[in-house]
C-alpha positions in Angstrom: -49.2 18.5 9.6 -46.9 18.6 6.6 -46.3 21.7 4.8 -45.6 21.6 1.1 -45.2 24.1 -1.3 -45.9 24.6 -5.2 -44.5 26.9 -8.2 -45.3 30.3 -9.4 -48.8 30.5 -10.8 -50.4 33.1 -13.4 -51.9 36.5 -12.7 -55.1 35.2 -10.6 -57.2 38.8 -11.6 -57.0 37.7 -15.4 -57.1 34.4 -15.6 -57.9 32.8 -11.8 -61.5 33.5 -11.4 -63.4 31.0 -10.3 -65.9 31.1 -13.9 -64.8 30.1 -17.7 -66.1 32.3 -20.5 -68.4 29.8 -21.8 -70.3 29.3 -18.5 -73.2 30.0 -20.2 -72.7 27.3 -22.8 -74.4 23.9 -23.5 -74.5 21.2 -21.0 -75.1 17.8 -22.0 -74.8 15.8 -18.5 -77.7 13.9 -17.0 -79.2 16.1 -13.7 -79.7 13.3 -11.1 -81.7 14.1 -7.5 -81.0 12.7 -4.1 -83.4 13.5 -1.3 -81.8 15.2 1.8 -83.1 13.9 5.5 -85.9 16.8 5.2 -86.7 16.3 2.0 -85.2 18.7 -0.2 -83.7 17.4 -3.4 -80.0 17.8 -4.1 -79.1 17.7 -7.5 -76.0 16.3 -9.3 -74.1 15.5 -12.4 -71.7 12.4 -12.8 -69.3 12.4 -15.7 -66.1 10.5 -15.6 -64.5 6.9 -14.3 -62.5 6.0 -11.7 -62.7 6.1 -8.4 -65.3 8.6 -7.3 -65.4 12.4 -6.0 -67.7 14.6 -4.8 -67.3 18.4 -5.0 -69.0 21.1 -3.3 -68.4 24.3 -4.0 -69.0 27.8 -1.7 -71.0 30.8 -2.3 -72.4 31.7 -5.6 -70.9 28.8 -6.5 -73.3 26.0 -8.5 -72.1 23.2 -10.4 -71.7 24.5 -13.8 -68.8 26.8 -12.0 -66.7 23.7 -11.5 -66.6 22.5 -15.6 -63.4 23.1 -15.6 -62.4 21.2 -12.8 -64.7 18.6 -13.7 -63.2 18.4 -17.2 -59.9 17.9 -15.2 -60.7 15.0 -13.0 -63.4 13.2 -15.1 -60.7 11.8 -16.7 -59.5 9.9 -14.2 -62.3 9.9 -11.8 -65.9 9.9 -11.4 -67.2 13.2 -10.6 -70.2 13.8 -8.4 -70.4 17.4 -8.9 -73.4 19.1 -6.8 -75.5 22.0 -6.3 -75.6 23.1 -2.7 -78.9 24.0 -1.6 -80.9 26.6 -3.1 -78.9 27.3 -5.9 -78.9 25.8 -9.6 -81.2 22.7 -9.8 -81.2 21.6 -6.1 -84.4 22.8 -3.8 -84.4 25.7 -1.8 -85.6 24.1 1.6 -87.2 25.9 4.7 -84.7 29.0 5.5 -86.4 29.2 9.0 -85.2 26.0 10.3 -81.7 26.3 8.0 -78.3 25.0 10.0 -74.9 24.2 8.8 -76.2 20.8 10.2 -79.0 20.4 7.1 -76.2 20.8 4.9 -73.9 18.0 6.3 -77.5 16.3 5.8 -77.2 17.0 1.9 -73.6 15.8 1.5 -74.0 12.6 3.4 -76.9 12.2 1.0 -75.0 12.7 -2.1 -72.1 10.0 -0.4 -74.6 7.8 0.2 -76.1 8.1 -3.4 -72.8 6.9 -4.8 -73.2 3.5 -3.1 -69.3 3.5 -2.4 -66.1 5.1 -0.7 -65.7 8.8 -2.1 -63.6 11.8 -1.6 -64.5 14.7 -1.2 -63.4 17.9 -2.6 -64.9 21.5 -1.2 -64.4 24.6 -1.6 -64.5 27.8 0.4 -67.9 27.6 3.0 -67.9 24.2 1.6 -64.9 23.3 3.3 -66.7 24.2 6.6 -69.8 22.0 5.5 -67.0 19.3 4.7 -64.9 19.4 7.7 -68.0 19.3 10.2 -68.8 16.0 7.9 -65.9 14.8 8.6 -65.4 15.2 11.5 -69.3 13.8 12.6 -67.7 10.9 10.8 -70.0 11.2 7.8 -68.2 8.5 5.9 -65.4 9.8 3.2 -62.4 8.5 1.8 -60.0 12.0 1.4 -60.5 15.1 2.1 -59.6 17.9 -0.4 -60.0 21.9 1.0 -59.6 24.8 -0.6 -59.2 27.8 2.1 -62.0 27.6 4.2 -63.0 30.7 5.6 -62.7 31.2 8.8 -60.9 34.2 8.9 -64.0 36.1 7.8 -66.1 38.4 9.6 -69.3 37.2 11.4 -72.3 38.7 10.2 -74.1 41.5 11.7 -77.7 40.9 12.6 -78.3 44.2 10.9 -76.6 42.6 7.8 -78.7 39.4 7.9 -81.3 41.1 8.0 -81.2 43.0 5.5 -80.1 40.1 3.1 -83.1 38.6 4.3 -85.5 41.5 3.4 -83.9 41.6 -0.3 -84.2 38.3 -0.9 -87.7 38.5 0.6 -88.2 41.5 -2.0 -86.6 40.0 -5.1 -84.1 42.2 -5.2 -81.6 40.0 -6.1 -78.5 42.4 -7.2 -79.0 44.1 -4.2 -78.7 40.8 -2.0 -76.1 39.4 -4.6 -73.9 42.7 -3.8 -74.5 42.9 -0.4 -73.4 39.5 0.4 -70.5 39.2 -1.9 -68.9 42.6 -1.1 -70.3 43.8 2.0 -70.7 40.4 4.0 -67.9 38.1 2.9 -65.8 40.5 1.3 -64.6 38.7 -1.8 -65.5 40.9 -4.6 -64.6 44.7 -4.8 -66.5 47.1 -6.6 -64.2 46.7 -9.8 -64.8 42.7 -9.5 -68.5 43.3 -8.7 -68.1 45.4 -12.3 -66.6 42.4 -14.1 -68.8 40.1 -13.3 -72.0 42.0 -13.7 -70.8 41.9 -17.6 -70.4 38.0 -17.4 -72.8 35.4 -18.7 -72.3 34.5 -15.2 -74.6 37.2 -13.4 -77.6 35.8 -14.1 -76.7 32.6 -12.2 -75.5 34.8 -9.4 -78.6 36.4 -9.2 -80.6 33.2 -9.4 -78.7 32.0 -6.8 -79.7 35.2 -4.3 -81.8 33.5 -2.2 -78.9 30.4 -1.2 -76.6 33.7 0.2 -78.7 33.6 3.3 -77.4 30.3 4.0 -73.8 31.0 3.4 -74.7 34.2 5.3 -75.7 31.9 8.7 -72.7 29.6 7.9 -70.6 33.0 8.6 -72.4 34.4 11.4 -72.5 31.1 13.3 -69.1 29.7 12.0 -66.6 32.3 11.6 -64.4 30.4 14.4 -62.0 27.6 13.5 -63.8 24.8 15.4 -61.1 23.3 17.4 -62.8 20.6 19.3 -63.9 19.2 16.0 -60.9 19.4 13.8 -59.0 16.7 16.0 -62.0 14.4 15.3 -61.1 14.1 11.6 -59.5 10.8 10.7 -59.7 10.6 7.0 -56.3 12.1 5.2 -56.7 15.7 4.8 -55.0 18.6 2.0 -55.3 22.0 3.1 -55.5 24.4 0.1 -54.3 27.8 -0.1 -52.3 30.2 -2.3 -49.5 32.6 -1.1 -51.7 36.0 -1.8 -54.7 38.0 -0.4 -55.0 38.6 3.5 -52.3 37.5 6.4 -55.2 36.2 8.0 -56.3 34.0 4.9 -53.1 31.9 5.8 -52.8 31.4 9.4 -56.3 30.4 9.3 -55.6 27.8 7.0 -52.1 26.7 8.5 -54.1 26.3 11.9 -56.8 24.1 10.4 -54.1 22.0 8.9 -52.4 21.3 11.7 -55.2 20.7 14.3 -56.8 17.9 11.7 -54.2 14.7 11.7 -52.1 14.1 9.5 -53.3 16.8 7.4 -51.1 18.6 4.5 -50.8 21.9 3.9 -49.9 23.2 0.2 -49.2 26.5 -0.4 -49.4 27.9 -4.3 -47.5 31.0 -4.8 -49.5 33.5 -7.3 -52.8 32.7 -6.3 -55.3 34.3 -4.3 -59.0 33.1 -2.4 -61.0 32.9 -5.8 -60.0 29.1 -6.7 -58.4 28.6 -9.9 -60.1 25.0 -11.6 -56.5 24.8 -13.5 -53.9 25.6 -11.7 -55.2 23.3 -8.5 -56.6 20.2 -10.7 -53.3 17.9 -10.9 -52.5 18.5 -7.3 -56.2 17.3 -6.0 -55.8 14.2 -8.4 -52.6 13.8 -7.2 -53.8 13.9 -3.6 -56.8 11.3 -4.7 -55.2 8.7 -6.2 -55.0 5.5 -4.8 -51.3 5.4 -4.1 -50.7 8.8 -2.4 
């Protein structure tokens, strides 16, 4: 593993969350579909040239979330930027027979839909879809992560559950709120406040149902997965900023060094909620062809 660091970033509360004011905005990029190996379309939008990437985001996370970054790198590669399963315009699937494994499925299907080498970029429970890609040897040029979680808590059953029966109610704050601050823990009740008064809500709540997923990926995956890290042979950048929870940073220092080769890069001012800005030039960096 390497470890690198980077300078002082801006206040990550104000200015670091992982949406843009005009989320809710025009968007004028073609919606392509790739079917996954059971059938459910993945949806994504290509903008850019250059030498492609695919992003992935984590939970509550669709692709019109990732415009910035998108903006960023379009301009000097071409983005594959896609909507996990059962969020934004990619199909919901069968939630009774939902693994991790269905969604190494839908990335290998978006790869393969570019028709050549790609990296990857993936953020939060991404990065855990990612890195079991990887490491199956789902074929990938680079490897970008952005603190994958595996510090978190697993999932009750009780929680599950009840995420299940809200969703299975349409009571989609409820199951939004639940997952976000009770199950993962990211957002706080004065977050939770913020964003209910963002043009972003109603994408969260469209996006209910697709918590259950990341909800499994967190029950059955809350564990570094040490026998598969070792497995990964593409050249790896471990994300992570300097603030939030001890346990945000060892996690992501062990993932780094159990992967070969892999880089760490620590940020210092930023926190789990992925800033699109501050993080762009050092993914492109990573990506080009020379580094």
């Amino acid at each position: 593993m390497v470890n690198a660091a980077a300078a002082t970033g801006s206040d990550v509360f104000s200015d670091g969350l992982p949406l843009d004011e005009d989320y809710a905005g025009p968007r004028d990029l073609t919606v392509e579909t790739v079917l996954s190996a059971d059938g459910t379309p993945i949806a994504y939008e290509k903008s850019g040239s250059g030498p492609p990437v695919v992003i992935l985001g984590g939970g509550l996370n669709d692709k019109a979330m990732f415009t910035p970054l998108v903006t960023h790198m379009s301009k000097r590669f071409t983005v594959y930027n896609y909507d996990r399963r059962g969020r934004g315009d990619s199909g919901y699937g069968d939630p009774d027979q939902y693994t991790i494994q269905v969604e190494v499925e839908d990335l290998a299907a978006v790869l393969d839909a570019v028709g050549e080498p790609s990296h990857v970029f993936a953020n939060c429970t991404g990065g855990q879809i990612a890195i079991l890609a990887a490491a199956a040897g789902v074929p990938m040029m680079k490897l970008g992560l952005y603190e994958p979680p595996y510090w978190s808590p697993a999932v009750t059953t009780e929680q599950l559950a009840t995420l299940k029966q809200f969703i299975a109610e349409d009571r989609r704050d409820e199951a939004v709120t639940l997952f976000g601050r009770d199950i993962v823990g990211f957002l706080s009740d004065e977050t939770l406040d913020y964003f209910k008064q963002h043009p972003a809500w109603s994408a969260f709540r469209s996006m209910a149902p697709s918590t259950y997923y990341d909800a499994i990926i967190s029950k059955d995956h809350s564990q570094i997965p040490h026998e598969e890290l070792p497995k990964i042979t593409v050249p790896t950048l471990v994300m992570r900023g300097d603030e939030g929870e001890q346990e945000i940073h060892d996690s992501c220092a062990r993932v780094a060094d159990e992967i070969p080769g892999a880089t760490l890069l620590t940020k210092e001012g930023y926190n789990h909620l992925f800033d699109q800005d501050a993080w762009a030039s050092s993914l492109m960096e990573f990506f080009e062809p020379s580094s």
